[in-house]
N, C-alpha and C positions, 0 to 999 in steps of 0.2 A: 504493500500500500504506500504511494506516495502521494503530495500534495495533489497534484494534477489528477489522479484516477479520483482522489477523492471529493477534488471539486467538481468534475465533471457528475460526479453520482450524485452528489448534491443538489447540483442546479437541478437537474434530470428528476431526481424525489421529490424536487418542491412542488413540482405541478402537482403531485399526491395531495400536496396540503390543501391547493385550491379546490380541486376535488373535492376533498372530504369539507371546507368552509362552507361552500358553495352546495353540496349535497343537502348539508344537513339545517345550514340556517333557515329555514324557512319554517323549520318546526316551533321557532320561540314566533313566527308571524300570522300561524293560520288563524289564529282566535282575531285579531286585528282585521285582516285580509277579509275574512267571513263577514265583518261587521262593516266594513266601511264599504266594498264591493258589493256585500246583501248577497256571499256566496250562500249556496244549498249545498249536501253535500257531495251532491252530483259536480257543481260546477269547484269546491272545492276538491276534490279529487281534479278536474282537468288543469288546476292550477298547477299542482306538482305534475298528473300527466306530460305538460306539456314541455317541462324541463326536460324531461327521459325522452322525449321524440325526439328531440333536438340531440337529446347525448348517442340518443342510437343511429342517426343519421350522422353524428358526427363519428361515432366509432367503426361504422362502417365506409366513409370517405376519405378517412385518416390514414390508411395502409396504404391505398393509392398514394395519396400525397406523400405520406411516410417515405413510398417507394421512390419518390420521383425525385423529393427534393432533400430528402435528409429528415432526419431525425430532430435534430436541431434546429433548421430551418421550420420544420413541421411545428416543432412547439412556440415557438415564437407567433406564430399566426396563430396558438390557442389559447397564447400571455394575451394577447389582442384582445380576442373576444369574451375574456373572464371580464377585463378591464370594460369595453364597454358594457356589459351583462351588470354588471352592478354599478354602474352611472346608471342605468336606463333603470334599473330594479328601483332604484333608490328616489327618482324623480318624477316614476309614472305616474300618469293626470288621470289615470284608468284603466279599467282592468283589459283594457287589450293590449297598452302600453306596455302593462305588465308580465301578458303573454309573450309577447315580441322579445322581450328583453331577458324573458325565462328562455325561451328556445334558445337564442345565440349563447347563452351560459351551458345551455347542455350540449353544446357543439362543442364547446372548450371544453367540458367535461370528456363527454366522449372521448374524442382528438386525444386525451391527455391520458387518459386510462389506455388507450393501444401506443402512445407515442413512447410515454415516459419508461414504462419497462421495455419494452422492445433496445430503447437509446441505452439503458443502463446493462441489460443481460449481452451486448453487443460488445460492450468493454470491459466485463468484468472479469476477471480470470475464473476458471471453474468450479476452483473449490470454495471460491468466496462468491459465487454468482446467485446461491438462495438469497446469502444476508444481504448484498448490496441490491438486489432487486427488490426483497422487503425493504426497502428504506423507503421506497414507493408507499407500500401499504402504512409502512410506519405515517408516513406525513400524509395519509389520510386521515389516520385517527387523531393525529396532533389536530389538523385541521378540524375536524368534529368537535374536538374539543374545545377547540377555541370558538367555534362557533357556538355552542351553547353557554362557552362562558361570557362572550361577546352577549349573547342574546340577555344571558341573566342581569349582568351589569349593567345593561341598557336599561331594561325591565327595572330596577332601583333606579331608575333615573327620573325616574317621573315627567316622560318627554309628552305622555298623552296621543292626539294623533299621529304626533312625528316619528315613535318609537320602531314601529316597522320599519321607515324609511332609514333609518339610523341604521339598523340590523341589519337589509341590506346593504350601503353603502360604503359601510368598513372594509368590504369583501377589496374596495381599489386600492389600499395602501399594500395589501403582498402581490397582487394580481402586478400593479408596477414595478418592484421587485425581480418580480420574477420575471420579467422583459426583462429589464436589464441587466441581467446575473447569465442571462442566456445567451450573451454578447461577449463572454469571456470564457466559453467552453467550447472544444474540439467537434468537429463531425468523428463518426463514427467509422470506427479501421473498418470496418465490414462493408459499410456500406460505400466508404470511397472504392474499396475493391470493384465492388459490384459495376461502378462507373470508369473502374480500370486507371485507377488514378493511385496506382499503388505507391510510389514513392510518398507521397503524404499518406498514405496508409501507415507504409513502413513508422515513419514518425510519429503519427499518433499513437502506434505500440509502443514507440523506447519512453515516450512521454508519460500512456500509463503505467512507465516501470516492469514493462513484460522482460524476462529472463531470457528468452531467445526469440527476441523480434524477427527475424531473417526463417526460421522452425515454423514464427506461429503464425507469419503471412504466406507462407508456402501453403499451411495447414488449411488458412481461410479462403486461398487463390483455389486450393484445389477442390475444396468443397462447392463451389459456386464455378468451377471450371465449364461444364457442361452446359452452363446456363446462359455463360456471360454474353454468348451472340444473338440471348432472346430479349426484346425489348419488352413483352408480356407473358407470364407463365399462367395457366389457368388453376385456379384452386382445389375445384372440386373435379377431383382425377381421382382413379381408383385406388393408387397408390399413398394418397391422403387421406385417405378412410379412416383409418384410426386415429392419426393428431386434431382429425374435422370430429369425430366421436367426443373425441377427450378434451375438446375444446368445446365444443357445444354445452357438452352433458355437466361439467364444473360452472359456467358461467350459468346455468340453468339453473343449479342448486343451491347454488350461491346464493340465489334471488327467493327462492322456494322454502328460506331456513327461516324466512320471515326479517332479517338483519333491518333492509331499509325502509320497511313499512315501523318498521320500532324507530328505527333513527328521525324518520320523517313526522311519525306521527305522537313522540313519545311522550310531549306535553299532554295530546288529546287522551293516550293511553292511563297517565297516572290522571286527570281530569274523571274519567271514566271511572275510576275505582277512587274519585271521592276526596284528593289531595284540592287543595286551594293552585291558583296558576304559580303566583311565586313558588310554592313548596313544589310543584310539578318543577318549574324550570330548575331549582336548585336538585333535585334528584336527577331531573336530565345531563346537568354537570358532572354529578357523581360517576353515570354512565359514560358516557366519556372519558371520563378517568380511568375509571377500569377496564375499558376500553383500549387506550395507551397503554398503563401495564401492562397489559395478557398478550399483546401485541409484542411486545418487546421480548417477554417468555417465548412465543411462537418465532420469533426469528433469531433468538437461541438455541430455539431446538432445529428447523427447518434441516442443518445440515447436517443434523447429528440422528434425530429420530428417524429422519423422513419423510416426502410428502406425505408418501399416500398412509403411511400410520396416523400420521396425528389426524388426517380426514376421516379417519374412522374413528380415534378417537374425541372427535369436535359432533361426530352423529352423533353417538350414545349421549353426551353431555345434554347437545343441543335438544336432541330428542326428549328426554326426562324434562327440560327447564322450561320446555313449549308445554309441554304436558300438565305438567302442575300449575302454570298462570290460564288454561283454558279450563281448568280445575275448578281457579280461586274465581277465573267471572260466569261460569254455569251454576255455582255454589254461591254466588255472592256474597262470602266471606274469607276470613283470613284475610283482608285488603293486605294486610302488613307484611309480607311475605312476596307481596308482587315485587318491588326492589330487588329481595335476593332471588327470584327466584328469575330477573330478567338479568342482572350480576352475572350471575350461574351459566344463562343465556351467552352475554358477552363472551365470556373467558372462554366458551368453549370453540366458541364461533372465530374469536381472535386467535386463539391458538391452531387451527386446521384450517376453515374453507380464508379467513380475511390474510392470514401470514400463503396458502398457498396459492389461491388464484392466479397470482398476477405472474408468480414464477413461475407458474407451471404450463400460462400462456406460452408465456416466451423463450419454452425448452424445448414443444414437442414438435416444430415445426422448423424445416430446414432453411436456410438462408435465403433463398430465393423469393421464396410465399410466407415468409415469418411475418412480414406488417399484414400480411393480408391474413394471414391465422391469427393472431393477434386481434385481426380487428373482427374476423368474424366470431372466436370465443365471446370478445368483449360484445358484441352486436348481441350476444344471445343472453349475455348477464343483462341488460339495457334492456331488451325488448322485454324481459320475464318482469325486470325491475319496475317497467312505466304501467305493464298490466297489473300489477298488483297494487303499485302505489296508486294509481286511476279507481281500482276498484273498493280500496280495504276501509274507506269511508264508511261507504254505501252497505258494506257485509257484515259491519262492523256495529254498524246501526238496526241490522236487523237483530243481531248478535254477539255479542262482548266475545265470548269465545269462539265460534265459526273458525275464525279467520289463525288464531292458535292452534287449534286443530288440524286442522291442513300443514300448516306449517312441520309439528310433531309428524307428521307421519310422512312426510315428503323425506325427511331426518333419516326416517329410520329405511325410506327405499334409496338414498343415498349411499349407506352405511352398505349394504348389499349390493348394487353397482359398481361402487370403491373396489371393495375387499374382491371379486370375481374377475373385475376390467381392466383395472386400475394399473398401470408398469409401475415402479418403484422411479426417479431421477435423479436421488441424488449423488453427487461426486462424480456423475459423470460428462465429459465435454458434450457439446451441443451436435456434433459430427457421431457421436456413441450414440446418443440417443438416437439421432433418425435410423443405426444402423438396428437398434434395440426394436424401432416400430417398422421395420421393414421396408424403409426407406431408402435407396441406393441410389 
């Protein structure tokens, strides 16, 4: 590890943090948003809906560009539209303004969720490529975090109408940051390759301190050799079948554990079971917190456990901690319990599906189609993400528990997926794995 690998991973993680800012603040806004709009919870749902359309259109348009223009370049156009995304959140005159300016933030979301790992797993050396790709997931959760702690502190502020607009509008002091931090990091060895521009390939290895630059551009030249005279490869070929499965079917479960309808909705959640809004939003803090820790345990273990164990071990957890809160609201009691038992939720969820996602994106797919596997795993956490967030209002209102229940046992058909499907990745180069899924 030297300076330069680790700035580059850094800038590269930050967009994680916008992600998770941008995910999650809207949850200290719907009570405000419902009221001043005169949302239903039909049109509240399409308010979050409409951020996820935007992220799934941007996570599926992102590989192209990915491919075309860099990694780095790519993120820059998505520091762009966070930045405008929250001026425009922050100053809407009404609620279509405030659609408009939800969608272009889920663009940058997206974009950023296929850019940011892809740019980091591309530089990272192998045996360090779980941790320094969770540093991605890592400054999601930081991000979450600060976004509820943002939302709480506002919330004592006593701003009145203004307080939403406040909540959103914070989002532009890292959103500029992070343009400009992205002005001082390398393109990617891999991908200069890809455009045959190896001598600054060669460089940007000695630069992240790789031990045999001359070995590991030979290694990258020859992996993408076959390739390098096509200007487009198609994705869905036969011999993709299994990293197109394993990408699909993670980002699908990811969404199905119930994670972002808790994140998004987790004011309404503790409201629900009878907390005042301050003590809701101060609990939502706490979750976030535990959040980040469990987070940091999981890219502790990432390269030691292994993915695909701690996803089985994040079902069993996940599963029991859905179970018991779809418990407490069919029973209407025990409210006090709901905390630990979404806590319980957290840790299990941070430590498997939130530390492995993003690595496990950007291992199973070969150099050539990696932004574009990349972006279509990410396309299918996004699309599961906007249908449930769109709907868990509406289900939610017919029923406290419904929508826990599904969640529990979606858990437990993961857990049985995993352990049958699932290859093992880690400690091994990204050129092993395509050889491990049948990839040549």
């Amino acid at each position: 590890m030297n300076r330069y690998l680790a700035k580059a991973t850094g800038v590269g993680a930050l967009g994680g943090l916008l992600f998770g800012f941008d995910t999650a603040v809207i949850a200290g806004t719907t009570q405000q948003l419902t009221e001043v709009f005169h949302l239903t919870a039909v049109t509240l749902g399409m308010t979050l809906f409409i951020g996820l359309a935007g992220t799934v259109i941007g996570a599926m348009c992102s590989g192209i560009v990915g491919q075309k223009l860099g990694g780095r370049e790519a993120l820059r156009i998505m520091a762009v539209l966070y930045t405008v995304s929250s001026i425009g959140c922050a100053i809407s005159w009404n609620w279509d303004a405030l659609m408009v300016s939800r969608f272009i933030g889920g663009l940058g979301i997206g974009g950023s969720s296929v850019l940011g790992p892809v740019y980091i797993a591309e530089l990272a050396p192998p045996k360090w490529r779980g941790r320094m790709v969770g540093l991605f997931q890592i400054n999601i959760v930081v991000g979450i975090l600060l976004a509820y702690l943002s939302n709480y502190i506002i919330t004592t502020m006593n701003l009145g109408v203004l307080q939403w607009r406040w909540e959103f509008g914070v989002a532009v002091v890292p959103s500029t940051i992070f343009l400009i931090l992205l002005y001082g990091i390398p393109r990617s060895s891999r991908w200069l390759v890809t455009t045959n521009r190896t001598l600054e390939a060669r460089h940007v290895l000695e630069m992240m301190g790789s031990p045999d630059s001359e070995e590991e551009l030979r290694e990258i030249i020859e992996s993408i050799h076959l390739e390098r005279g096509e200007k487009q490869e198609s994705l869905f070929q036969r011999r993709y079948s299994a990293p197109i499965f394993l990408a699909i079917t993670i980002g699908i479960f990811n969404q199905v554990s119930g994670i972002n309808a808790i994140l998004y909705y987790s004011n309404y959640i503790f409201a629900s079971a009878g907390f005042s809004s301050t003590s809701a939003a101060l609990q939502t803090v706490g979750i976030g917190l535990v959040n980040l820790l469990a987070t940091f345990l999981g890219m502790s273990l990432i390269d030691k456990v292994g993915r695909k164990t701690l996803l089985l071990i994040g079902a069993v957890g996940m599963a029991l901690a859905l179970a018991g809160t779809a418990a407490i609201f069919s029973a209407n009691t025990h409210q006090g319990a709901l905390i630990w038992l979404l806590v319980m939720f957290i840790v299990f969820f941070a430590i498997s599906q939130g530390s492995v996602i993003w690595v496990y994106l950007a291992e199973v797919f070969p150099t050539r189609v990696r932004s574009k596997g990349q972006s279509l795993g990410s396309s299918s956490h996004w699309i599961m993400n906007s249908l449930i967030a769109g709907t868990f209002p509406y289900v939610a209102a017919k029923s406290h528990a419904a929508p826990f229940v599904f969640f529990s046992a979606m858990m437990v058909l993961q857990f049985l997926v995993v352990a049958f499907l699932y290859p093992e990745t880690k400690g091994k180069s990204l050129e092993a794995i395509q050889a491990k899924l049948g990839i040549h």
